[in-house]
LOKEPA-113589 format. One record per residue (C-alpha): residue in three letters; z, y, x. Coordinates in steps of 0.001 Angstrom, whole numbers, padded with zeros to 6 digits, always signed. Each point is the difference from the previous one (the first is absolute). Layout:
LOKEPA-113589
alaZYX...
END
This chain:
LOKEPA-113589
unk+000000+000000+000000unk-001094+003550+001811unk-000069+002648-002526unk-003006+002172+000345unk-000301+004284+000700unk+000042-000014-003655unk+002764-002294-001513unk+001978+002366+003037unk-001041+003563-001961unk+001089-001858-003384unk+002955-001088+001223unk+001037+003505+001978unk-000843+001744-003132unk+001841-002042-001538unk+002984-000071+002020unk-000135+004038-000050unk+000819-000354-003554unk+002774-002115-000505unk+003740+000940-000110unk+002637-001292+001979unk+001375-002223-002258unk-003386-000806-001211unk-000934-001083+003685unk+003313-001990+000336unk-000886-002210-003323unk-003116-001313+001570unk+002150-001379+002160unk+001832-001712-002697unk-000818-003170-001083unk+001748-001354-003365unk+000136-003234-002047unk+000668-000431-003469unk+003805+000463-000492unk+001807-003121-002349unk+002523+001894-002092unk+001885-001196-002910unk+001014-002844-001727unk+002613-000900+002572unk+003443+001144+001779unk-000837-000056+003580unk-002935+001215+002549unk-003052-001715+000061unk+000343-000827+003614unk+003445-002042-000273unk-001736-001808-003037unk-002340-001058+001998unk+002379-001048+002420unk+001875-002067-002873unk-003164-001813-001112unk-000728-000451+003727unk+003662-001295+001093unk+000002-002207-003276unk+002409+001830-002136unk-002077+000163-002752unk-003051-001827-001011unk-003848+000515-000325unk+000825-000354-003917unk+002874+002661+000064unk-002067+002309+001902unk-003141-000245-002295unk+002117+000617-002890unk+001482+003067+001876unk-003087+001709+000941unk-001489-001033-003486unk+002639+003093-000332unk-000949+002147+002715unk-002950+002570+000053unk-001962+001516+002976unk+000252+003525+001114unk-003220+000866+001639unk+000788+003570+001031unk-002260+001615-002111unk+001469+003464+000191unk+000296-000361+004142unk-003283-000624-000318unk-001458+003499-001811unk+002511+001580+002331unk-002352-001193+002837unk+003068-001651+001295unk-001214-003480+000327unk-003031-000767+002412unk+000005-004001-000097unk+000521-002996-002872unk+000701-003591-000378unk-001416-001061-002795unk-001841-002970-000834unk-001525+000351-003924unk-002921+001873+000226unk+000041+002126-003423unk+003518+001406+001891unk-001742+000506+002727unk-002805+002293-001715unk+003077+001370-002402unk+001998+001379+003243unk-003098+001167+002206unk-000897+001889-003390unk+003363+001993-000014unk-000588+000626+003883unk-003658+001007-000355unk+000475+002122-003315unk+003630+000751-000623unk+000846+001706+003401unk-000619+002933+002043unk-002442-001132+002484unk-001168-003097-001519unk+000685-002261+002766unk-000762-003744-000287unk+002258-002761+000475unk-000563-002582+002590unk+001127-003345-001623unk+001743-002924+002268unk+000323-003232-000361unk+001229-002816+001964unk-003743-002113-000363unk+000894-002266+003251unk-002424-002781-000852unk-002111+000624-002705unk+000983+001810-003131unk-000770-002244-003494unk-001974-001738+002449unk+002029-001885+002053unk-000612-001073+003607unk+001876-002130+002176unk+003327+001444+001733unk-001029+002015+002957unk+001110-002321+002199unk-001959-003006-001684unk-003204+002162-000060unk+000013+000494+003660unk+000026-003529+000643unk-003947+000354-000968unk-000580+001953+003062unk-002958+001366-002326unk-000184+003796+000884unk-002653+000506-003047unk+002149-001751-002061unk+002969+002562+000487unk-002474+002235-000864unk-001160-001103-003260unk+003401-000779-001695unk+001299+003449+001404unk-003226+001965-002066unk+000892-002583-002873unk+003280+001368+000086unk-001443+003476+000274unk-001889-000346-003084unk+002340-001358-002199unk+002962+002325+001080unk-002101+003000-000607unk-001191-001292-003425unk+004289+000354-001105unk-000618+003326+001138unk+001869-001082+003822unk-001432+001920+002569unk+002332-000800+002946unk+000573-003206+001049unk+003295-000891+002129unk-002013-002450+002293unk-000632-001452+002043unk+003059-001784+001656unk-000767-000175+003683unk+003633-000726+001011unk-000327-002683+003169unk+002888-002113-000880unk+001331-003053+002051unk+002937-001100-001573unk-000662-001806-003112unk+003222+000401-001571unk-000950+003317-000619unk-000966+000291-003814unk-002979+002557+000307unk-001714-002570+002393unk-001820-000857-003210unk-001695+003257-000290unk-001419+000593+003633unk-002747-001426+001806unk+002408-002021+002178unk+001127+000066+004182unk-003510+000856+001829unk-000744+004133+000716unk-003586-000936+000283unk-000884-001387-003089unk+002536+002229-001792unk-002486+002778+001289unk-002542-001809-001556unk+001637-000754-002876unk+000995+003413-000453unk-003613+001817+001040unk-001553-002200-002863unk+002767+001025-002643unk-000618+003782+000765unk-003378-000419-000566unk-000038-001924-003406unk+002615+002508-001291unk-001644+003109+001044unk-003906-000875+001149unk-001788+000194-003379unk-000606+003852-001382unk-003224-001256-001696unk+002778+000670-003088unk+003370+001872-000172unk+001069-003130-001628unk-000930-002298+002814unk+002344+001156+002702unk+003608+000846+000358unk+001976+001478+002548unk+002022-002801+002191unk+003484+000203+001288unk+000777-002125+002886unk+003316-001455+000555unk+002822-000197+001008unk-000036+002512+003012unk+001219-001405+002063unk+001765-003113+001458unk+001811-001262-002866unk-001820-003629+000592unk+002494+000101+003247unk+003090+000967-002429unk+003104-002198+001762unk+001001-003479-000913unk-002981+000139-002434unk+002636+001758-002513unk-002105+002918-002192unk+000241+003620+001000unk+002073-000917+002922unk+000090+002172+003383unk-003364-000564+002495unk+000244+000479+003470unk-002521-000587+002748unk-001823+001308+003099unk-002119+002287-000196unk-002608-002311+001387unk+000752-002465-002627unk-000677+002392-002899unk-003377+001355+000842unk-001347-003546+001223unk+001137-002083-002730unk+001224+002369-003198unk-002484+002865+000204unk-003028-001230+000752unk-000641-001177-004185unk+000811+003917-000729unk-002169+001105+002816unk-002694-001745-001378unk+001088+001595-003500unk-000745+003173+001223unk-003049-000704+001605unk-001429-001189-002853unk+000913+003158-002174unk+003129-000976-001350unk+001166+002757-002932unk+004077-000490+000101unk+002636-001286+001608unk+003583-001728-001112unk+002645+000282+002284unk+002362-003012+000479unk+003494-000181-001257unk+001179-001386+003453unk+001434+002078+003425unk-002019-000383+002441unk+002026-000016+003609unk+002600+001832-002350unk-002359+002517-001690unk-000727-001069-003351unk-003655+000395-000633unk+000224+002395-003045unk+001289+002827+002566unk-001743-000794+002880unk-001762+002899+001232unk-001161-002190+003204unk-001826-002664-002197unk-000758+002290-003223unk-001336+003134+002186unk-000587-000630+003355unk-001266-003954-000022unk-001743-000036-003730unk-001224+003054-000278unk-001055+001774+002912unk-000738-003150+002704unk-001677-002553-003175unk-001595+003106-002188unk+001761-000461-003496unk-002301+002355-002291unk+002090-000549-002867unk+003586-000522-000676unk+003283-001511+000390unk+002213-001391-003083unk+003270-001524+000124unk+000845-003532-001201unk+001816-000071-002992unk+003395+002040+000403unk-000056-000243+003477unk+000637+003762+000894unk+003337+000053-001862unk+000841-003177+002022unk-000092+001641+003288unk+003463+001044-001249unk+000972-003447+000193unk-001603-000564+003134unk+002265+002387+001652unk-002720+002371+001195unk+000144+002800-002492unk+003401+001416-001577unk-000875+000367-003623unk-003204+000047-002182unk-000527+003876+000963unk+000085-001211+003946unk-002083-002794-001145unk-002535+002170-001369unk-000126+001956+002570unk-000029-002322+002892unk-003423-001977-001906unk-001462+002970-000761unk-000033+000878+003365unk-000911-002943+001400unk-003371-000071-001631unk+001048-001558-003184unk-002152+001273-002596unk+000724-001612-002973unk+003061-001149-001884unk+000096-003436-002096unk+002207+000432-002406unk+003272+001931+000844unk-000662+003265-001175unk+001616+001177+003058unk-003201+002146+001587unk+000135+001426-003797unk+003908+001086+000232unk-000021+001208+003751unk-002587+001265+001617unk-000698+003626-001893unk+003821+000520+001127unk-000696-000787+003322unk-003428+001792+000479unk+001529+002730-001112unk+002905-000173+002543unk-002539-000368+002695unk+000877-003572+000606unk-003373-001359-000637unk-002527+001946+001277unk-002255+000759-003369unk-002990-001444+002225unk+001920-003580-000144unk-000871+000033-003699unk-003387+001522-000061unk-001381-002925+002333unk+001364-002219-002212unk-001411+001325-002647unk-003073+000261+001215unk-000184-003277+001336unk+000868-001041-003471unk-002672+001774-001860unk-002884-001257+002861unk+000449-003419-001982unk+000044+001137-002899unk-003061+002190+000195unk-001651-002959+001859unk+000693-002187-002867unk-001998+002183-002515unk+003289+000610-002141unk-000911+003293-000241unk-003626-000526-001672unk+001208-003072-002093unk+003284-001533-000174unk+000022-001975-002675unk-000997-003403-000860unk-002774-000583-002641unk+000876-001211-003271unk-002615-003071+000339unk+001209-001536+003408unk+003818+000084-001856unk-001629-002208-003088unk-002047-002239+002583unk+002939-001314+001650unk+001956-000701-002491unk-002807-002703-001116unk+000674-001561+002919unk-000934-000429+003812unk-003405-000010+001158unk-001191-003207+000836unk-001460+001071+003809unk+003841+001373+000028unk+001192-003533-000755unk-002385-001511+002500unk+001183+001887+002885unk+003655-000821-000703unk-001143-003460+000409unk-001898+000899+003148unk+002651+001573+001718unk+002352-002867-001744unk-002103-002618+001394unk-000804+001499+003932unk+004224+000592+000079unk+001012-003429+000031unk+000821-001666+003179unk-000077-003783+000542unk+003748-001093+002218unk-000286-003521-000122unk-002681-002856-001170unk+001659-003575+001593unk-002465-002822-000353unk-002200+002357-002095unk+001734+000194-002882unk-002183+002914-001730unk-001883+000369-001507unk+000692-001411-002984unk-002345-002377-002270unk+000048+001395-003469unk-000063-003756-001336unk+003618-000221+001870unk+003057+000313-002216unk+002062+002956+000931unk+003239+000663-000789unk+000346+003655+000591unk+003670+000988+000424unk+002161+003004+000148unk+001010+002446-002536unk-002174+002693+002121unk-002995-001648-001129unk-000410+000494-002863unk+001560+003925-000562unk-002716+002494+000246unk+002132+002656+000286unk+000820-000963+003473unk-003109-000278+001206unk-000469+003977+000934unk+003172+000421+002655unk+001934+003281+000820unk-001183+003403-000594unk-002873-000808-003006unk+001256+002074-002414unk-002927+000636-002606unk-001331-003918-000262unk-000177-001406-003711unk+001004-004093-000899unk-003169-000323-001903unk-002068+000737+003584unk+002361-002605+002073unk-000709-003969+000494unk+002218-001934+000896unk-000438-002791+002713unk+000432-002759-003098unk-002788+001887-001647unk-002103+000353+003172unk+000176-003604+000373unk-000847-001271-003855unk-002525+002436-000393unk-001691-001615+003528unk-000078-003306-001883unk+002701-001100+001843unk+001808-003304-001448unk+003462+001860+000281unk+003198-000975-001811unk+002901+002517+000204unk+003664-000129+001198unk+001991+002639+000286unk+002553-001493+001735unk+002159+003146+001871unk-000912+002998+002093unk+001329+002305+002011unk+002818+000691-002729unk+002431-002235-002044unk+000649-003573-000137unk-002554-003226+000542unk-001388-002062-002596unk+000468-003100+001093unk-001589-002383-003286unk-003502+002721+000784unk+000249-000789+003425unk-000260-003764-000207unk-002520+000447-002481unk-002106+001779+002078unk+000520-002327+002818unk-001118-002827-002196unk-002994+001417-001734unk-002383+001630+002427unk-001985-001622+002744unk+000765+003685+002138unk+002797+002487-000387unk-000245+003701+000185unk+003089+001719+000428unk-000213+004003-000603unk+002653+001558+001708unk+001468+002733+001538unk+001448+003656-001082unk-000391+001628-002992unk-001255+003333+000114unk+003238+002417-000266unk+001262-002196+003458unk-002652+001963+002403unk-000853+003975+000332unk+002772+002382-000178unk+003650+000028+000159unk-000604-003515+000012unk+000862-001007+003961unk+001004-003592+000527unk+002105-001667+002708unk-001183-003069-000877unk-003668-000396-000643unk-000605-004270-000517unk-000609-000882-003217unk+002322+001198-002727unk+002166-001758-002356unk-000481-004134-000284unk-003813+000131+000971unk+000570-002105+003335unk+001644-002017-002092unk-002443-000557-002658unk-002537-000617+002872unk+002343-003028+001350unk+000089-001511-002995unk-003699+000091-000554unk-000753-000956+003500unk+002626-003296-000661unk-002745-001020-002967unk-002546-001110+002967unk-002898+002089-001894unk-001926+002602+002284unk+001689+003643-000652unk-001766+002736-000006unk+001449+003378+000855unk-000687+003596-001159unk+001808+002568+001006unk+000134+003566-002176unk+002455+002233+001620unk-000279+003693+001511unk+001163-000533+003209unk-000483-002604+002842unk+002380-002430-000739unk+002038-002542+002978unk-001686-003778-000363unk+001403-001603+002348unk+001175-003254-002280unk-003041+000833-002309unk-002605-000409+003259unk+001832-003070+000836unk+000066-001519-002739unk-002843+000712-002626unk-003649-000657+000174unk-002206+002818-001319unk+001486+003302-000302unk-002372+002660-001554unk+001612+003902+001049unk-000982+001493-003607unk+002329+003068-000087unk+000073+002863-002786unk-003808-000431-000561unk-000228+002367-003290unk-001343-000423-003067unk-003006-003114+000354unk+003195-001844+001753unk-000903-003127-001706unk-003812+000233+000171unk-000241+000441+003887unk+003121-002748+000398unk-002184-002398-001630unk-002773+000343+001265unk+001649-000196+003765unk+001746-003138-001223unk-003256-001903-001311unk-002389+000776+002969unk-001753+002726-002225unk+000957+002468+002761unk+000478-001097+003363unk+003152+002231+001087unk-001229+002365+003068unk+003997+002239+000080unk+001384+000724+003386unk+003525+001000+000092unk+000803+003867+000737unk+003668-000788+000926unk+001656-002965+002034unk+002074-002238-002341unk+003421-001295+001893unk+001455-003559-000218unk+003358+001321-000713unk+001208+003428-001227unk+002210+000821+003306unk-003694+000742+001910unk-000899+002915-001820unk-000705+002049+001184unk-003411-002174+001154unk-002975+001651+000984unk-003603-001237+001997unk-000309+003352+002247unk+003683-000350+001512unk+000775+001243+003400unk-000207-001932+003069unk+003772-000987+001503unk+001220-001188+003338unk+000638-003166-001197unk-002017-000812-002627unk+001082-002786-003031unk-000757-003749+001268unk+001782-003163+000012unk+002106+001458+003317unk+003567+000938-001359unk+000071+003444+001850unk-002848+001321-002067unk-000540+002297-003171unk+000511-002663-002400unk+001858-001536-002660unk+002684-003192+000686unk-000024-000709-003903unk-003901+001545-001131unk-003105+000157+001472unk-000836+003355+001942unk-003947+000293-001294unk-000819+000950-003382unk-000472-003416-002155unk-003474+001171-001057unk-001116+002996+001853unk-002333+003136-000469unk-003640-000950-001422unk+001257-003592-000540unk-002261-001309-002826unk-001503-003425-000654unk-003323-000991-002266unk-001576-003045-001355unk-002395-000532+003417unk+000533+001105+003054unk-001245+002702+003016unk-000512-000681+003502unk-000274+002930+002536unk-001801-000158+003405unk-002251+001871+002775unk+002568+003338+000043unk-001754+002236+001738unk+000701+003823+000953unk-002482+002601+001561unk+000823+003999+000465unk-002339+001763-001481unk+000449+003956+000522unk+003458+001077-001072unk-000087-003452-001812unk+000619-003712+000045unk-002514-002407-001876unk+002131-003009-001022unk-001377-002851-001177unk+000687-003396-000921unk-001639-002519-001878unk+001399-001426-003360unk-000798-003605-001491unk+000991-001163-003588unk+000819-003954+001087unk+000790-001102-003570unk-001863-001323-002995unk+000492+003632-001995unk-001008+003422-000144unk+002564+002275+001376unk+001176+003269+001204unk+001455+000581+003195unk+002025+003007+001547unk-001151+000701+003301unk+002935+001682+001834unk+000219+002113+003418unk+003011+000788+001868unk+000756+001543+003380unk+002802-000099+002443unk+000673+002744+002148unk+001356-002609+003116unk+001583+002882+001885unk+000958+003268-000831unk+002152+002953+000669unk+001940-000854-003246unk+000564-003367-001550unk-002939-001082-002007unk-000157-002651-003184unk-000952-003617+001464unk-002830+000441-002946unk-001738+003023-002183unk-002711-000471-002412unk-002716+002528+001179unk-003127-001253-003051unk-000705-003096-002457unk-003206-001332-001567unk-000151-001891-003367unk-002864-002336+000345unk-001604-002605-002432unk-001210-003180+001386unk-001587-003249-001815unk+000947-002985+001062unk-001201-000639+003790unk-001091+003674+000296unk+000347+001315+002725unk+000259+004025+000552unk+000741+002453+003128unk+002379+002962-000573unk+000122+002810+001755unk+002735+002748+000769unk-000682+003184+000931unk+003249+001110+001602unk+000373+004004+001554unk+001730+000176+003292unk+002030+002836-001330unk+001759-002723-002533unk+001563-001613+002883unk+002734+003061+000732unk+003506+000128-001477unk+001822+002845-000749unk+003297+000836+002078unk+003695+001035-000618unk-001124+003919+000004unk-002972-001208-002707unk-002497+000511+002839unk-003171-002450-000250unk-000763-001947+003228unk-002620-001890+001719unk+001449-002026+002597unk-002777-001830+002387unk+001083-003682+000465unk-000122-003498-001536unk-000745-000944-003821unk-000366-003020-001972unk-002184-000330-002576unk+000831-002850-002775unk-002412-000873-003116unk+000916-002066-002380unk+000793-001364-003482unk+003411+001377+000366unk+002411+001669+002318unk+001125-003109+000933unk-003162-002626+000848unk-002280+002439+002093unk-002518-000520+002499unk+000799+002041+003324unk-001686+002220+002963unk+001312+002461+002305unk-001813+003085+001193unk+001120+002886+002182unk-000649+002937-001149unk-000648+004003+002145unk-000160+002627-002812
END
């Protein structure tokens, strides 16, 4: 996003206008308000029907009671510059009163949090980037796009290019997973499916990346806990995804709840001005996450909510989500000379770049006809690319004397209470997906033809069945077990310190494994989950995740050879939970983990991830040979040649990583540096090539310098971080 000369005249005309107070509510961003119809805040309600103290029943019948307050009167006082708001006819209702009702007619931009597809569902983030498909990040982001701006949502809080190690952290689930690299490109193709297509005002929104920055590295995987780290370790590892943000045009920014090196992010003028927006280029603007500004009180860092205020304001903070505390403070402390008055116009300005760029100002509403459409129903190349991305997300663990795939003529008893509930199938953070659009693995599988007979059986909550489980043991010729976490037990405030299966599930897998019959295992969950027992011990395990709303369709299909699964895994998955953190691209040590005692290992748990980085199986098999590696300019041609050896068709994912042998700071012992998805027929043969710029091969330092350092690499290629072919080259830049 670059505004042009004349979005700038707009906007300083604009600007010249506006009161103080009228400037300060663009920097105000509001939510509708619950009020009535009960006797305490809305917040510690929520905490009640979180903590258990009342149910989902009590609370429906409360809020049956309640009514919103969307701020209507804030809003014709040009006090209110942002909305959440979901329901389209609002939407046009409240940009009406902003556009007609007050002084300057100033739009509203409209958020929503639209991590992975909007009615549309997607996988998880971190599911989806096990495709290594950079045009399919694309396509569901301008999917998203689409459908968020036909609610009348023109701001989309995504993408989520957290790098996150430590799978006990909740919010794993909504991230493209541990590697900077193809978080970059993960991130580069979500900015430009958000914001790429102005062939219509309704085709693009403006994209907020998150969570700025290092809240993937939050301690003892525990949500918005403290951060700290090098300096070295933040720009080559947690910036590079935001980096690439901004390169690619990025509109906004959300700061992260978490301190970073004691600093929490919201009032960090190091990150916010210095880092984001002068050395990466941020056109657009900065927003808090949700009540974060008033919790720099808590952090310790600011006095009060005025200090607060003041401290985020200064920092480069130019929105506020949802305190009202820019709206209460600032005009005071303007006026006391405090904040300089040029704090606010820049935010302000920065504010109304996106705004203009979004076309608010010629036409913010959303047309009658495009409200009535949807609510018929999704279109059906919608539907197909949920299945798509459904189907390329899935990543094959384990297939022991070739289990899958499965003949349709076989009996299956299909097991699992997460089978057959379509509202799971859609995972953390979907929050406009309808039950009529969902199908559930059970369906999947019946409408496939499948010869499936259903046992519920347990899950990962409540008690076993034992009279279903010997049923199913004695009726099908092949058991599918469906198990894992529901949806509410990944994304946030929901941090684990235990991360194997919940409840009875191993359990239930025992006692099916005790019938003799093959057992098949699919996995949904929104996080990697430790296997150890579960590798050991069980045959086939299918890695299905959160897979949104075709679920069942692309399940199927995976399970009866009608897709041949092609998934690589975008984080390591530990054998026990006491690894995590577990990562590919770890430092070299002294003495690294081996068999030897005196070594960085484990005496009760393996020290390497149980299935690493780009892990994936299929139904045939690749054989890599001939790596070869020529300099070419300020280049290196790669190349290596790629053989399907099985009796399938299949995709592969070509991987390259480097190793930096010797350098003046300690370097990973692997980095991805490209990948390659490649389709080969049985016996096919194909050569890929790399094109690799020396420039790639630097590092940045503990002052955030880049460096080239002349000396030994290695170059690995591979079908995952783990089983790689190997040369070394020395390298003069």
């Amino acid at each position: 996003m670059k505004p042009t000369q004349e979005q700038k005249a707009f906007v300083e005309d604009l600007l010249s206008r506006m009161t103080l107070e009228e400037k300060i509510g663009q920097m105000n961003q509001e939510s509708p308000s619950i009020v009535g119809g009960f006797d305490v805040p809305f917040h510690e309600l929520i905490e009640m029907l979180t903590d258990g103290r009342i149910s989902q029943e009590e609370f429906g019948k409360i809020m049956a009671n309640a009514k919103q307050d969307y701020h209507e009167d804030d809003i014709r006082a040009g006090l209110v510059g942002s909305m959440m708001v979901k329901e389209p006819r609002e939407n046009n209702r409240l940009q009406k009163i902003a556009v007609e009702e007050s002084r300057l007619g100033i739009p509203l931009i409209i958020g929503f949090d639209v991590i992975h597809g909007f009615r549309s569902v997607f996988p998880i983030a971190i599911a989806e980037a096990c495709s290594f498909d950079d045009d399919l990040f694309e396509v569901t982001a301008h999917m998203a796009a689409r459908e968020s701006r036909a609610h009348g949502i023109n701001w989309n809080f995504a993408p989520m290019i957290d790098a996150a190690r430590d799978s006990r952290w909740g919010r794993v689930s909504e991230g493209p997973g541990e590697d900077p690299l193809l978080g970059s490109r993960f991130a580069r193709a979500k900015i430009r499916g958000l914001q790429n297509d102005h062939s219509s005002l309704l085709n693009y929104v403006a994209a907020c990346t998150k969570h700025y920055v290092a809240y993937g590295a939050c301690e003892s995987g525990r949500d918005y806990n403290t951060t700290s780290m090098s300096v070295s370790n933040l720009y080559n590892v947690y910036l590079p995804a935001f980096r690439a943000a901004m390169d690619e045009g990025a509109a906004t920014v959300m700061a992260a709840f978490n301190d970073l090196n004691g600093v929490p992010c919201t009032v960090n003028k190091w990150l916010l001005r210095d880092v984001l927006k002068g050395e990466f280029g941020l056109d657009g603007f900065v927003v808090s996450d949700a009540n974060a500004i008033r919790e720099c009180v808590i952090h310790g860092i600011a006095e009060d909510d005025r200090d607060a205020g003041v401290e985020a304001a200064l920092a480069g903070m130019d929105m506020d989500m949802g305190t009202h505390i820019y709206k209460d403070y600032l005009k005071a402390e303007v006026e006391k000379g405090t904040v300089p008055p040029e704090v606010i116009d820049e935010a302000v300005r920065r504010i109304l770049f996106v705004k203009v760029w979004l076309g608010l100002f010629d036409n913010p509403y959303v047309p009658e006809e495009l409200i009535e459409a949807y609510e018929k129903g999704l279109p059906k190349e919608h539907v197909a690319l949920c299945r798509r991305a459904a189907e390329e997300s899935m990543v094959l663990l384990k297939n022991e004397s070739v289990i899958l795939p499965l003949d349709r003529k076989q009996k299956i008893s299909l097991v699992g209470t997460l089978a057959d509930d379509r509202n799971e199938v859609c995972g953390a953070w979907a929050m406009a997906w309808k039950p009529e659009d969902c199908v559930s693995i059970r369906a999947g599988l019946e409408a496939a033809g499948a010869n499936v007979s259903y046992y519920p059986c347990g899950g990962p909550e409540g008690e076993l069945n034992e009279e279903e489980i010997a049923s199913a043991c004695a009726e099908g010729d092949v058991i599918v077990a469906v198990v894992g976490e529901t949806d509410a037990m990944s994304g946030e405030a929901s941090s684990k310190a235990d991360i194997s299966l919940p409840g009875k599930q191993r359990v239930l897998l025992e006692k099916l494994l005790a019938s003799g019959k093959p057992v098949v295992t699919v996995l949904m969950n929104g996080r990697p989950l430790a296997l150890g027992w579960e590798a050991e011990h069980l045959p086939a395990i299918l890695e299905a995740w959160h897979l949104g709303i075709r679920m069942g369709d692309a399940v199927a299909a995976a399970l009866l050879g009608d897709v041949n699964p092609s998934g690589k895994l975008s984080s390591s998955f530990p054998a026990v939970t006491g690894q995590c953190p577990v990562y590919y691209n770890h430092p070299s040590t002294g003495r690294p983990g081996s068999k030897s005692k005196f070594t960085s290992r484990y005496l009760d748990a393996p020290w390497e991830a149980l299935y690493p980085f780009g892990y994936g199986l299929s139904y045939t098999g690749f054989a890599y040979d001939d790596l070869q590696i020529h300099k070419i300019g300020k280049c290196l041609e790669i190349t290596v040649r790629v053989r399907n050896t099985g009796e399938r068709t299949g995709t592969e994912i070509a991987q390259l990583y480097t190793q930096d042998v010797s350098a003046s700071l300690v370097r990973p012992v692997k980095e991805l540096k490209d990948y390659r998805r490649i389709e080969l027929k049985p016996g096919e043969e194909k050569k890929v090539i790399f094109v690799l710029p020396l420039d790639s091969l630097g590092f940045y330092d503990n002052e955030g310098k880049y460096r080239l350092e002349d000396g030994l690499f290695r170059f690995f290629v591979g079908g995952s971080s783990r089983d790689c072919m190997m040369k070394e080259l020395r390298i003069k830049f």
